[in-house]
GUPA-912154 format. One line per field, with one value per residue (C-alpha): x negated, y, z negated; residue in one letter. Coordinates in steps of 0.02 Angstrom, whole numbers, plus 32768, in hexadecimal, padded with zeros to 4 digits. Each point is the difference from the previous one (the first is absolute). Layout:
# residues N
c1: [X; ...]
c2: [Y; ...]
c3: [Z; ...]
code: [A; ...]
***
This chain:
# residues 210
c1: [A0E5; 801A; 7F5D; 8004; 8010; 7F6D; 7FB8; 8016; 7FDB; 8057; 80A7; 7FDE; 7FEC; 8088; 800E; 8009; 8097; 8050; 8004; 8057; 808A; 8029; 7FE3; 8089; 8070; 7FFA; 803C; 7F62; 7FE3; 7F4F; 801E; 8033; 7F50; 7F98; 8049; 7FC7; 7F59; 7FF4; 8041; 7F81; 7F83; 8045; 800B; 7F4C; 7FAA; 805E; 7FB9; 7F4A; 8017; 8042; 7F75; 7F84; 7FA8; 802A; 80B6; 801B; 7F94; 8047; 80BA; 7FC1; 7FB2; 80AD; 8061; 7F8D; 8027; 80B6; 7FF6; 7FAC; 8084; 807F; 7F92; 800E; 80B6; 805E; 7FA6; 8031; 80B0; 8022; 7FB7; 7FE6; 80B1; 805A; 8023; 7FBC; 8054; 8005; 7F9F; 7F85; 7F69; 800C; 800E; 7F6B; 7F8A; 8039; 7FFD; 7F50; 7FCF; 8039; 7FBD; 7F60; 7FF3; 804E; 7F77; 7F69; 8027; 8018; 7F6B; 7FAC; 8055; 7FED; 7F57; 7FDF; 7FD5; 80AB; 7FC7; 7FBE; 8098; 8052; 7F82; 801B; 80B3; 7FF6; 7F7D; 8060; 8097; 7F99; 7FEC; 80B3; 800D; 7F7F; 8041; 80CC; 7FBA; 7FC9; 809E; 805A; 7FA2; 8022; 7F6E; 8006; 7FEF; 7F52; 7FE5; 7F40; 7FA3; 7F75; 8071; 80B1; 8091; 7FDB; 7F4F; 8012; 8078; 7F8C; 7F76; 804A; 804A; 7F60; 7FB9; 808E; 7FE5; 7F3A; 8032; 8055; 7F5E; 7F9B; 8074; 7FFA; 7F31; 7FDF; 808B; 7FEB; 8042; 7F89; 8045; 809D; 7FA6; 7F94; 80A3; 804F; 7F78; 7FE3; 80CB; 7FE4; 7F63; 805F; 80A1; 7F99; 7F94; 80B6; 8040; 7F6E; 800B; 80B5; 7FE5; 7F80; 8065; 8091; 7F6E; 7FC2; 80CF; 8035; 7F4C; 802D; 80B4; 7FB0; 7F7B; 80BA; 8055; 7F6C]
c2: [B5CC; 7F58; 7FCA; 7F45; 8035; 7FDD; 80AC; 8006; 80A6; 7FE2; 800F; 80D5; 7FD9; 805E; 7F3E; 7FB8; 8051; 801A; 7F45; 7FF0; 806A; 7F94; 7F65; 8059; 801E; 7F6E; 7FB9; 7F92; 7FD3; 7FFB; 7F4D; 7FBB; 807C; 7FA2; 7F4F; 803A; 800A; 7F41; 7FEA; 8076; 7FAA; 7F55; 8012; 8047; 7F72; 7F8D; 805B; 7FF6; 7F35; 7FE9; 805C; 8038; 8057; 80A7; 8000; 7FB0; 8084; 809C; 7FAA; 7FE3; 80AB; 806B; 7F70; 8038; 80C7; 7FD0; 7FBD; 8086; 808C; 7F93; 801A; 80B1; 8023; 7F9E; 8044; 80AB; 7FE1; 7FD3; 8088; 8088; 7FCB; 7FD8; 7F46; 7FAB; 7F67; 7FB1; 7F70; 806F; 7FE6; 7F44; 800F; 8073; 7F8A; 7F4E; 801F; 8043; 7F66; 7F92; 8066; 8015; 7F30; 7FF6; 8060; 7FB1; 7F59; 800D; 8057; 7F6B; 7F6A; 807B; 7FFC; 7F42; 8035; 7FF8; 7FD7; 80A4; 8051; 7FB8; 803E; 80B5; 7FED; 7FCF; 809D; 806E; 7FBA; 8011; 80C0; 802E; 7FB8; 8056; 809A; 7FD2; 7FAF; 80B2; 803B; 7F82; 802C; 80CA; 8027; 805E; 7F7D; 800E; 8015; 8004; 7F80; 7FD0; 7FA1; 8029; 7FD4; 8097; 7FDE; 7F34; 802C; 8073; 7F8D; 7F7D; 8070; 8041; 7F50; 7FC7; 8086; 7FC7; 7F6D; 800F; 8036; 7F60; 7F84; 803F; 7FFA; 7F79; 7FA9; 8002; 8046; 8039; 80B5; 7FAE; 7F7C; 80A0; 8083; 7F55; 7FF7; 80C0; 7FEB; 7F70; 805A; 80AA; 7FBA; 7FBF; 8098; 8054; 7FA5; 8015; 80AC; 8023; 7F9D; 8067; 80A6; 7F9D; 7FD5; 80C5; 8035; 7FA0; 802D; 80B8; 7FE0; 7FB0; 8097; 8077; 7F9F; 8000]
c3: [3C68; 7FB4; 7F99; 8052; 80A6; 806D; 803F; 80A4; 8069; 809C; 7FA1; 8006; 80CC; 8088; 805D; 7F68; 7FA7; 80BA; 8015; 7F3D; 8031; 80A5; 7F80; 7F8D; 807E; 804C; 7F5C; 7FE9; 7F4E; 7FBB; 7FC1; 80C5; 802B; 7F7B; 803C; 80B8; 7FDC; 7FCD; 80BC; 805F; 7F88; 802E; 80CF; 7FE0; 7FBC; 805C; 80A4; 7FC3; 7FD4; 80D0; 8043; 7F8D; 807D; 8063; 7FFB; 7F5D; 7FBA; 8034; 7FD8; 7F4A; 8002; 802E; 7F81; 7F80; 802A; 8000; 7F61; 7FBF; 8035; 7FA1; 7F66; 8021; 8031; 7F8C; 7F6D; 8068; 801A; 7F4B; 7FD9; 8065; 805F; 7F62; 8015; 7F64; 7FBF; 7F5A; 803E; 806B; 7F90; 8021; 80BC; 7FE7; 7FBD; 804C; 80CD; 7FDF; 7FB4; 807C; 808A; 7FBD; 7FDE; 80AC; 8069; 7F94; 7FEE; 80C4; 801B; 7FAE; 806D; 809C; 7FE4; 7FB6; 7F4C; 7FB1; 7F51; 8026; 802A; 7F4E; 7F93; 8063; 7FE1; 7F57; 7FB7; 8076; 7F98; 7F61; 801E; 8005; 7F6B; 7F95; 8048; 7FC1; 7F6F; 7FD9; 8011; 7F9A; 7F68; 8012; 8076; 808D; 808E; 804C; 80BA; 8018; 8070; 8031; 8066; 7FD1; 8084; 808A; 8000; 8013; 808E; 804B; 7FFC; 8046; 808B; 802C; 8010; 806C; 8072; 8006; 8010; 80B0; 8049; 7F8A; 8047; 80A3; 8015; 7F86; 7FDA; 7F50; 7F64; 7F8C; 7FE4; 7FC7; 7F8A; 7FB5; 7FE4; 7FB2; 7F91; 7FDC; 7FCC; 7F8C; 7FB4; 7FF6; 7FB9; 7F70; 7FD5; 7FF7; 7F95; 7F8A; 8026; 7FDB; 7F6A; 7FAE; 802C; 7FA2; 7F5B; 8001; 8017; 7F64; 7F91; 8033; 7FD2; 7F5D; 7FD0; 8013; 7F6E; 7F81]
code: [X; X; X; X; X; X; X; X; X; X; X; X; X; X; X; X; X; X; X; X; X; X; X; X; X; X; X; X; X; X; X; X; X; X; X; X; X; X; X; X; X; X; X; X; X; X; X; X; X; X; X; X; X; X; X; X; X; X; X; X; X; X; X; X; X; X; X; X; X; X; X; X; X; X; X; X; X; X; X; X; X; X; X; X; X; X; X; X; X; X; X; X; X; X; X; X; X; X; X; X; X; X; X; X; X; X; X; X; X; X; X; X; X; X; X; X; X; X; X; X; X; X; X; X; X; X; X; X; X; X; X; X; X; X; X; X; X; X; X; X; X; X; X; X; X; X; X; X; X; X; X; X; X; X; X; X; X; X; X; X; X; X; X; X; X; X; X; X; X; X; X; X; X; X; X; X; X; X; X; X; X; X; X; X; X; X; X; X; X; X; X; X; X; X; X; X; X; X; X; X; X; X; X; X; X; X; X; X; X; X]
***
């Protein structure tokens, strides 16, 4: 398994390597996969700034699924299915970026705190690149959160789907404000995180040579 390749466990699933072969044989490459997910991500977020209540929600909610099965099954058909490209690595990293700034800074003008919604965007940003950074200097690329790309997506998911039911007896949005918040907050104890994993890695590396 490739070192700087995100652990993922649904990979080993029936569904999951079923749906790869279809994807293969379909002649899908993983690079028009990874430039889908920007698009669920896109029509998501563009659903929760129309109606930011019930419908909105649960529209954001499935884009945000959608995107995430992208994630999954392009890595999978490069891999698994055999499709990698020379320039796979780049359509890798950059769709995830722009989804990822895509759904937060949204989330922040959805829910009138978009300075908010930059400053997500920006450490969530920051932690992809302490984790390549890693990589660029020999490292194995580091994965760990607390709030690394599946878990930002799952909070914010969870909050969308709260909330439909918030909007609908209160008409407010404080779930989404809070999972904003518990994004910005995670994305910055990551990178620290990933940071000090890359400081022990290279004094490790260090105590080797003498």
């Amino acid at each position: 398994m490739d070192e700087n390749r995100r652990p993922i466990k649904t990979r080993s699933a029936r569904w999951a390597r079923y749906i790869t072969d279809l994807l293969v044989k379909r002649d899908l490459s993983p690079n028009q996969i990874s430039v889908a997910s920007i698009v669920f991500a896109l029509i998501g977020i563009i659903a929760l700034n129309i109606d930011n209540g019930v419908i909105g929600s649960i529209l954001c909610a499935i884009g945000i699924q959608l995107r995430l099965l992208c994630n999954l099954f392009d890595g999978m058909v490069a891999i698994e299915g055999g499709r990698k490209s020379d320039i796979g690595s780049l359509y890798n990293e950059f769709p995830d970026r722009i989804a990822d700034s895509l759904l937060l800074v949204g989330l922040g003008y959805a829910i009138g705190y978009p300075d908010l919604g930059w400053f997500a965007a920006l450490a969530a940003a920051l932690t992809a690149y302490v984790r390549v950074f890693g990589g660029s200097i020999g490292l194995a690329q580091s994965f760990i959160g607390p709030m690394a790309k599946q878990h930002r997506m799952a909070v914010m998911t969870v909050a969308l789907l709260l909330n439909a039911v918030e909007a609908t007896l209160y008409a407010s949005h404080y779930l989404l404000l809070i999972a904003l918040i518990i994004i910005a907050a995670g994305s910055v104890a990551t990178c620290v995180t990933r940071t000090l994993a890359i400081a022990r890695q290279l004094k490790g590396a260090a105590h080797v040579d003498q």
